[in-house]
C-alpha positions in Angstrom: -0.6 -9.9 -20.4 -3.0 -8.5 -18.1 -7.0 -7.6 -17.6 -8.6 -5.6 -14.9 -11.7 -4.3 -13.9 -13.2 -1.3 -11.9 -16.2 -0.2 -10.2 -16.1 3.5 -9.1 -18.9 5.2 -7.1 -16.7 8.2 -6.2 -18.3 11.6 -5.9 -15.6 13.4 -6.6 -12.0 12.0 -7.5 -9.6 15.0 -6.4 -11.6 15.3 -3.2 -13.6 12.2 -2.4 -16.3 12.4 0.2 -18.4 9.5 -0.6 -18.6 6.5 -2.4 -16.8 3.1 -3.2 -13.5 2.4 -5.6 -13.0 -1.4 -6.2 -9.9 -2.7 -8.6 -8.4 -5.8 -9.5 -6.0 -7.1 -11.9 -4.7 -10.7 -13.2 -1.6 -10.5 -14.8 0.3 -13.4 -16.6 4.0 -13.9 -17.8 5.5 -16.7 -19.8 4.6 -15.9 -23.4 8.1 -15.4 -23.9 11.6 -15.1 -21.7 12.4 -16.7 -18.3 9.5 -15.0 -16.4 6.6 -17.6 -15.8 4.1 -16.6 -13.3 0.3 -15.7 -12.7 -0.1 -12.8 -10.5 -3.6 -11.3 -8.8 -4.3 -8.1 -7.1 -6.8 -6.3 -5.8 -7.7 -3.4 -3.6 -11.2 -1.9 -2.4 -11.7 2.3 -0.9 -14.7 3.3 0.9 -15.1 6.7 1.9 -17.9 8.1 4.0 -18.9 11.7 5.0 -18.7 11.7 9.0 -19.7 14.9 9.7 -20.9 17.4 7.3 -20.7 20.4 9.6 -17.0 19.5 10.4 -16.1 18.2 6.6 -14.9 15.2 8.5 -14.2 12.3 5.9 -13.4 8.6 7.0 -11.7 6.4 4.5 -11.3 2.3 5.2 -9.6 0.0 2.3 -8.1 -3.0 1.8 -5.9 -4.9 -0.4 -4.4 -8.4 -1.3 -2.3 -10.3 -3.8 -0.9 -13.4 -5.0 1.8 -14.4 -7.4 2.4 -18.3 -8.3 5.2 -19.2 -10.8 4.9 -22.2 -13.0 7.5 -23.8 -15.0 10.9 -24.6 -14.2 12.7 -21.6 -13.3 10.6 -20.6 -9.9 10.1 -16.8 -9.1 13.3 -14.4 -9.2 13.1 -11.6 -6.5 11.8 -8.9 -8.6 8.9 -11.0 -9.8 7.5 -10.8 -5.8 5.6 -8.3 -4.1 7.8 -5.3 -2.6 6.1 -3.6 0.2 5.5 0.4 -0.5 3.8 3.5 1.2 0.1 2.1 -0.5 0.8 -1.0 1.6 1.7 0.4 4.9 3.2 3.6 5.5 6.2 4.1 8.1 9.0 1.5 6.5 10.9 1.8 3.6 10.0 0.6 0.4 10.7 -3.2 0.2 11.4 -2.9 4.2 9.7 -5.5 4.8 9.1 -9.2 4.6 11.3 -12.4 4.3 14.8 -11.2 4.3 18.2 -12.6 3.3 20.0 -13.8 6.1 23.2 -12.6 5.5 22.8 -9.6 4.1 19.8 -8.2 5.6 18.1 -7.0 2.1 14.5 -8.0 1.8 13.0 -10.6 -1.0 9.8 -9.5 -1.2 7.1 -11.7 -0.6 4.3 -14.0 -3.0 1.5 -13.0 -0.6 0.5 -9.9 1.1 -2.7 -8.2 3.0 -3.3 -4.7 4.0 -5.9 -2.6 5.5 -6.0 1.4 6.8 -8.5 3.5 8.2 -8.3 7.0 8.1 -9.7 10.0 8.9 -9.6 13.5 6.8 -10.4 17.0 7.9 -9.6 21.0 6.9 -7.1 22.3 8.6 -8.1 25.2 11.3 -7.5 28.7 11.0 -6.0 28.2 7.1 -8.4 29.5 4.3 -10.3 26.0 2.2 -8.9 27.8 -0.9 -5.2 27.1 0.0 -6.3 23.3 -0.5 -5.1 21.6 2.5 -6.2 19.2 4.7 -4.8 16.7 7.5 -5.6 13.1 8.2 -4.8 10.6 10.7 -4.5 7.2 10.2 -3.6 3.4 10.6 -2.1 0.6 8.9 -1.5 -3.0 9.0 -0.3 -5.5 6.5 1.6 -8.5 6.2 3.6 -9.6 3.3 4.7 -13.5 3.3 5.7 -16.6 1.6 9.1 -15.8 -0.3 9.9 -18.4 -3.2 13.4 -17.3 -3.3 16.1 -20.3 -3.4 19.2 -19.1 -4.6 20.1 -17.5 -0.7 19.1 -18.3 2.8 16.4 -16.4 3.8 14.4 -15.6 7.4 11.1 -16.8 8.2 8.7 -16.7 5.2 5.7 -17.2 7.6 2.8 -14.6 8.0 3.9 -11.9 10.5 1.6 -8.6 10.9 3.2 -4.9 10.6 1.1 -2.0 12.1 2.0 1.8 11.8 -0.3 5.0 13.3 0.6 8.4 11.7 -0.7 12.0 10.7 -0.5 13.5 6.8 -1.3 16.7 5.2 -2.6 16.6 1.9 -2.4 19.8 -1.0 -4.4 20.3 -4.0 -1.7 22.3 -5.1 -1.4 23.5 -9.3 0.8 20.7 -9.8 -1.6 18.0 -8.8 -2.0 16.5 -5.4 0.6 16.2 -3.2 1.0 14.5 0.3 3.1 14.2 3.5 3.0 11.5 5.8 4.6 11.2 9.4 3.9 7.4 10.6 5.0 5.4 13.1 5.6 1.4 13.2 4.0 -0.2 16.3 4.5 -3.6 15.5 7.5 -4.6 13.4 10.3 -6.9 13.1 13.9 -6.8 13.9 15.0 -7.3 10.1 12.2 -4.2 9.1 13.9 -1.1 7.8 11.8 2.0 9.2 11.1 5.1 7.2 8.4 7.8 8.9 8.6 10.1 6.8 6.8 9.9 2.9 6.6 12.0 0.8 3.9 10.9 -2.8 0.6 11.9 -4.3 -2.5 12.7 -2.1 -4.7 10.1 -3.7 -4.9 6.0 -2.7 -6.7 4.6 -6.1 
């Protein structure tokens, strides 16, 4: 079972240039099967027109959530948060985060925290019509706090990732598309790096 709510002040969805997107969701299991947990989430986007002139866009947003189990069976791994290109871009997906010892996989994590701040622009030279336009950007989040029992795991403490990249973004007929180059400049030994990601344009 789960409710959310949203306030949207964007001007334009497909090609935002001002205005604020706030979301958050609560989401409960344990009506019925194993699964017995409360889960929160939530995620604000403000963009703002830096130069007009330039069509220079800067985007900052944030996010956070929480899962708690109740009952007697404890969270499984797939009940946690798995990190993913919306949390920080430039590792793999669930590539970071508490991981099991002996085998190196990642658990995923009952807490996490991110925040980016980007900048959008039209690419020189190539017509607006063809749709494109670059950004460059950073990231930083933190995913923590595995509840994982059933293998010996690495630190579950709070530990901060960072990443700097570029992307080009398409309006293309198919809907809009994205490519992102990032970096990690702070990681950990047991992270699993991807810079390359390849998704949809928008971050709603």
């Amino acid at each position: 079972v789960s409710v959310g709510l949203v306030y949207n002040t964007i001007d334009d969805m497909k090609n935002p240039h001002e205005g604020l997107y706030i979301n958050g969701t609560t989401e409960v299991a344990g009506l019925g099967g194993d699964a017995k947990w409360v889960k929160v989430t939530g995620r604000a986007s403000v963009y703002q027109t830096l130069s007009e002139q330039l069509d220079l866009v800067g985007l900052v947003s944030a996010g956070a959530g929480h899962i708690a189990g109740f009952g007697d069976n404890g969270l499984r791994i797939f009940d946690q948060f798995q990190s993913n290109d919306r949390m920080i871009r430039g590792f793999e997906y669930g590539g970071i985060g508490p991981a099991d010892i002996a085998t190196g996989d990642h658990l995923g994590g009952t807490t996490y925290f991110n925040a980016s701040a980007e900048a959008q622009f039209p690419l020189p030279v190539i017509p607006e019509s063809f749709g494109l336009r670059g950004a460059v950007f950073a990231d930083a989040a933190t995913l923590y706090g595995s509840k994982v029992t059933s293998v010996s795991q690495t630190s579950t403490d709070m530990k901060l990732r960072a990443s700097v990249g570029i992307g080009l973004m398409w309006a293309s007929p198919f809907g809009p598309i994205r490519i992102d180059y990032a970096v990690p400049v702070k990681k950990e030994s047991t992270d699993d790096v991807q810079e390359f990601n390849f998704g949809i344009a928008t971050r709603f």
